[in-house]
C-alpha positions in Angstrom: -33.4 -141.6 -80.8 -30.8 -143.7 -82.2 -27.9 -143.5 -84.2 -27.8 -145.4 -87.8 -24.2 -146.4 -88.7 -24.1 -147.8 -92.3 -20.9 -150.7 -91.5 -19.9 -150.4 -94.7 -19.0 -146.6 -95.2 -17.6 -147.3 -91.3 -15.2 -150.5 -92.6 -14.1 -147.9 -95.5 -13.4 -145.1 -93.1 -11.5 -147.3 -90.6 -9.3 -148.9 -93.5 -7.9 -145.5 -94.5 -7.4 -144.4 -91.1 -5.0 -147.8 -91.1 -2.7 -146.2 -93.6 -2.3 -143.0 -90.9 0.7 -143.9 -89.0 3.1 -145.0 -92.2 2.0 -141.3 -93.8 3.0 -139.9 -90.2 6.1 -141.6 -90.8 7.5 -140.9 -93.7 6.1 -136.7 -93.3 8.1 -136.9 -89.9 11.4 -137.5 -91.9 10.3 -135.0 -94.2 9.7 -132.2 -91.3 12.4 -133.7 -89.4 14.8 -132.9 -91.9 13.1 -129.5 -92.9 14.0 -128.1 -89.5 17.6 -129.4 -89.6 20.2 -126.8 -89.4 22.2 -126.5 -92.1 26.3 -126.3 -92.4 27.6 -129.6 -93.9 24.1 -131.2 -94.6 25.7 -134.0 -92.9 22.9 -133.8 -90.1 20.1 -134.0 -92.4 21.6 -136.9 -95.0 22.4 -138.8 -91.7 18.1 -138.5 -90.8 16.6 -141.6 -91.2 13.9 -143.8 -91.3 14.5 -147.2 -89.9 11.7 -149.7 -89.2 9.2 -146.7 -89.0 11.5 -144.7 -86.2 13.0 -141.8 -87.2 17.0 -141.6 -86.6 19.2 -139.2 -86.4 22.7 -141.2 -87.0 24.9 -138.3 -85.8 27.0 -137.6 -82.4 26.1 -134.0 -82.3 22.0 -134.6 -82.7 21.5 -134.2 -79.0 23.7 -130.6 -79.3 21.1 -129.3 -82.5 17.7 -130.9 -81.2 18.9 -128.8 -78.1 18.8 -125.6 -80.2 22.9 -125.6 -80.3 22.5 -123.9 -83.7 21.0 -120.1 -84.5 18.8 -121.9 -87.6 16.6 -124.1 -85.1 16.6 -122.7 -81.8 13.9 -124.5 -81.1 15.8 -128.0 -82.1 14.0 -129.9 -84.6 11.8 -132.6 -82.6 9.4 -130.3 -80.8 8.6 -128.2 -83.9 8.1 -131.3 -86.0 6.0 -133.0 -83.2 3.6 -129.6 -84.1 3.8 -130.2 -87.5 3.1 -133.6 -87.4 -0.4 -132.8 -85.2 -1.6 -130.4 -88.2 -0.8 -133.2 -90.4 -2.6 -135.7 -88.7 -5.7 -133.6 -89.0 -5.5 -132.9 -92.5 -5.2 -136.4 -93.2 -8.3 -137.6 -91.0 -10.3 -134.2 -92.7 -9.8 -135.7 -96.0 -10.7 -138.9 -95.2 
């Protein structure tokens, strides 16, 4: 019993999946700055994207993604790394 793949509905499939890391990208800022405390909003205006990395161009980043501040214990990389995964999922569902 074999398998049929039809190689074009495969090709079709494989060329949206291409467009799956720059969507993970540009949500990661998104979340990434979602679960930046707040007090200046210098933190989160100072989150960017550069060259499909996500920066946080601040001196106290370390002190928040270390859960320094009461509104993200948790920091903000790890919860956004979870978000991210249910992200990923609903993108490859869709697809």
């Amino acid at each position: 019993m074999g398998i049929k793949i039809d190689a074009k509905v495969f090709d079709n499939r494989m060329k949206e999946l291409a467009g799956l890391p720059s969507y993970l990208v540009n949500k990661a800022l998104k979340i990434t700055k979602d679960n930046t405390p707040v007090a200046s909003g210098n933190a989160r205006r100072k989150t960017i994207k550069k060259r499909n990395t996500i920066v946080s161009n601040y001196a106290y980043a370390g002190r928040l993604n270390e859960g320094y501040s009461k509104q993200a214990p948790k920091g903000f990389t790890q919860p956004t790394i979870e978000q991210l995964d249910d992200e990923a999922q609903k993108y490859v569902r869709k697809i």
